[in-house]
C-alpha positions as CSV (number, residue, x, y, z in Angstrom):
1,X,-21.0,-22.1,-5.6
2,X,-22.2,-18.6,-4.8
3,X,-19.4,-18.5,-1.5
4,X,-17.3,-19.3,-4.0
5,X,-18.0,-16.4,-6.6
6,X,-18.1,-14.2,-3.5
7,X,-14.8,-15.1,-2.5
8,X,-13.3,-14.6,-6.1
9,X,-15.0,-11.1,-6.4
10,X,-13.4,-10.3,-2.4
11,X,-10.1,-11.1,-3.7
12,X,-10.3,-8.8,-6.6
13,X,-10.9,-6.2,-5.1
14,X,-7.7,-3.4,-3.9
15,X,-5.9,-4.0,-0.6
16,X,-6.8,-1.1,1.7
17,X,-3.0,0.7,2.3
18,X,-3.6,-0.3,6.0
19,X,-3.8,-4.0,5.2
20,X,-0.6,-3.6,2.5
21,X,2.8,-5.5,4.6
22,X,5.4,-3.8,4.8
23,X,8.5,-5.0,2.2
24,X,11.5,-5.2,4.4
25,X,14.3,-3.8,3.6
26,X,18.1,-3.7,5.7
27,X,19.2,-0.7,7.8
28,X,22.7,-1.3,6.2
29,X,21.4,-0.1,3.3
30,X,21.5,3.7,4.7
31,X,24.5,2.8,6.7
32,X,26.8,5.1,4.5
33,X,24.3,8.3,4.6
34,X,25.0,11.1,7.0
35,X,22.3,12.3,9.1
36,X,21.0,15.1,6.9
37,X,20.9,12.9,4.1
38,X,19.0,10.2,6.2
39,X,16.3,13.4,7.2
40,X,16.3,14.5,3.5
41,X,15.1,11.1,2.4
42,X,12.6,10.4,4.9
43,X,10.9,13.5,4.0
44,X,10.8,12.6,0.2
45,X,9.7,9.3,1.1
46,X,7.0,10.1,3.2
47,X,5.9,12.7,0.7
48,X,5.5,9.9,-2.0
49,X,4.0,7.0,0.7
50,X,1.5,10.1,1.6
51,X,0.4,10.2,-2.2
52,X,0.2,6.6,-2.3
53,X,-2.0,6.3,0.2
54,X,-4.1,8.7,-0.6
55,X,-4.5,6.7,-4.1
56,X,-4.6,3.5,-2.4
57,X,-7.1,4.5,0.1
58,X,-9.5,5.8,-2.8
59,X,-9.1,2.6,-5.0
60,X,-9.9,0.6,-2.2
61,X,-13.1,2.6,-0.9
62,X,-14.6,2.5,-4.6
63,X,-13.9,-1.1,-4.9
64,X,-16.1,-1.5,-1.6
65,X,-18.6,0.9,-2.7
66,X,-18.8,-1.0,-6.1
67,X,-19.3,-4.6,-4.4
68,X,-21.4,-3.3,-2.1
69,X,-24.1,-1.3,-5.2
70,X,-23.1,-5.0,-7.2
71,X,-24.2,-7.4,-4.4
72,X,-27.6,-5.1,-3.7
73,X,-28.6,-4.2,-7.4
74,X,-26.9,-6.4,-9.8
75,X,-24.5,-8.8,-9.3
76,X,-23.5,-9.7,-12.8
77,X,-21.5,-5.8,-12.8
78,X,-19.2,-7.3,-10.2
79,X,-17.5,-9.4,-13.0
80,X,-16.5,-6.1,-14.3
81,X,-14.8,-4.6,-11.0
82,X,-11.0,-3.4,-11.8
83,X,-10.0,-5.1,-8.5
84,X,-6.6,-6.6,-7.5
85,X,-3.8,-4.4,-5.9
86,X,-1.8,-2.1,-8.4
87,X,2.1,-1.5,-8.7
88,X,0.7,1.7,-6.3
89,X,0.6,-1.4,-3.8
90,X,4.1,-2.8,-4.8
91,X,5.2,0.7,-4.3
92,X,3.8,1.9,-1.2
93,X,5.4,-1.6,0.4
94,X,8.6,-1.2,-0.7
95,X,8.6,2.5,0.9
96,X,7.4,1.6,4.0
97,X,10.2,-0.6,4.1
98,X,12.9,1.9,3.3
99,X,11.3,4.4,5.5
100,X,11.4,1.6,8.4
101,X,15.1,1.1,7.5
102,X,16.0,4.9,7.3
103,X,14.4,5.4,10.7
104,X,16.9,2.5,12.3
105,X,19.6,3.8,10.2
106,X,19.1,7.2,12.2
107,X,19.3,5.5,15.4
108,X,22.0,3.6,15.0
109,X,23.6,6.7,14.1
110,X,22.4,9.0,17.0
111,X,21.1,11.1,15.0
């Protein structure tokens, strides 16, 4: 039973941005953008996935830290660990995706 409750309070925890897959999303999308507008996006999208990560990464390192003090001290405090992934997760997926696609999108184009 205890391997079990482990397992639950594991799964709980945040996804470390590292670990998050990538959502995939079609070059074709940007096939109609010019190359300045493909460089213009990329830079906003980084910008955000930057931010994101940042957030993610810090989620994810207090959920460790708080499993870890829980495990050691008092293991009762783990049933109160926020834990799970955010829409920050859903997020920084879906813009690793488009920047995937905008980066193909700029080859295909030469740019």
């Amino acid at each position: 039973i205890s391997l079990i409750a482990l397992t639950f309070f594991i799964a709980g925890c945040a996804s470390s941005p590292d670990k998050i897959s990538t959502q995939y999303v079609p070059a074709a999308t940007y096939s109609n953008y010019s190359c300045d507008q493909i460089a213009s996006s990329l830079r906003q999208k980084n910008n955000r996935m930057q931010v994101l990560y940042g957030n993610l990464k810090s989620e994810a390192d207090a959920d460790k830290w708080q499993m870890g003090v829980g495990m050691l001290l008092f293991w009762p405090s783990l049933f109160f660990l926020e834990g799970g992934d955010t829409p920050e997760a859903s997020e920084y997926a879906r813009i690793k995706g488009e920047v995937d696609a905008l980066n193909e999108a700029s080859i295909q184009k030469s740019c």
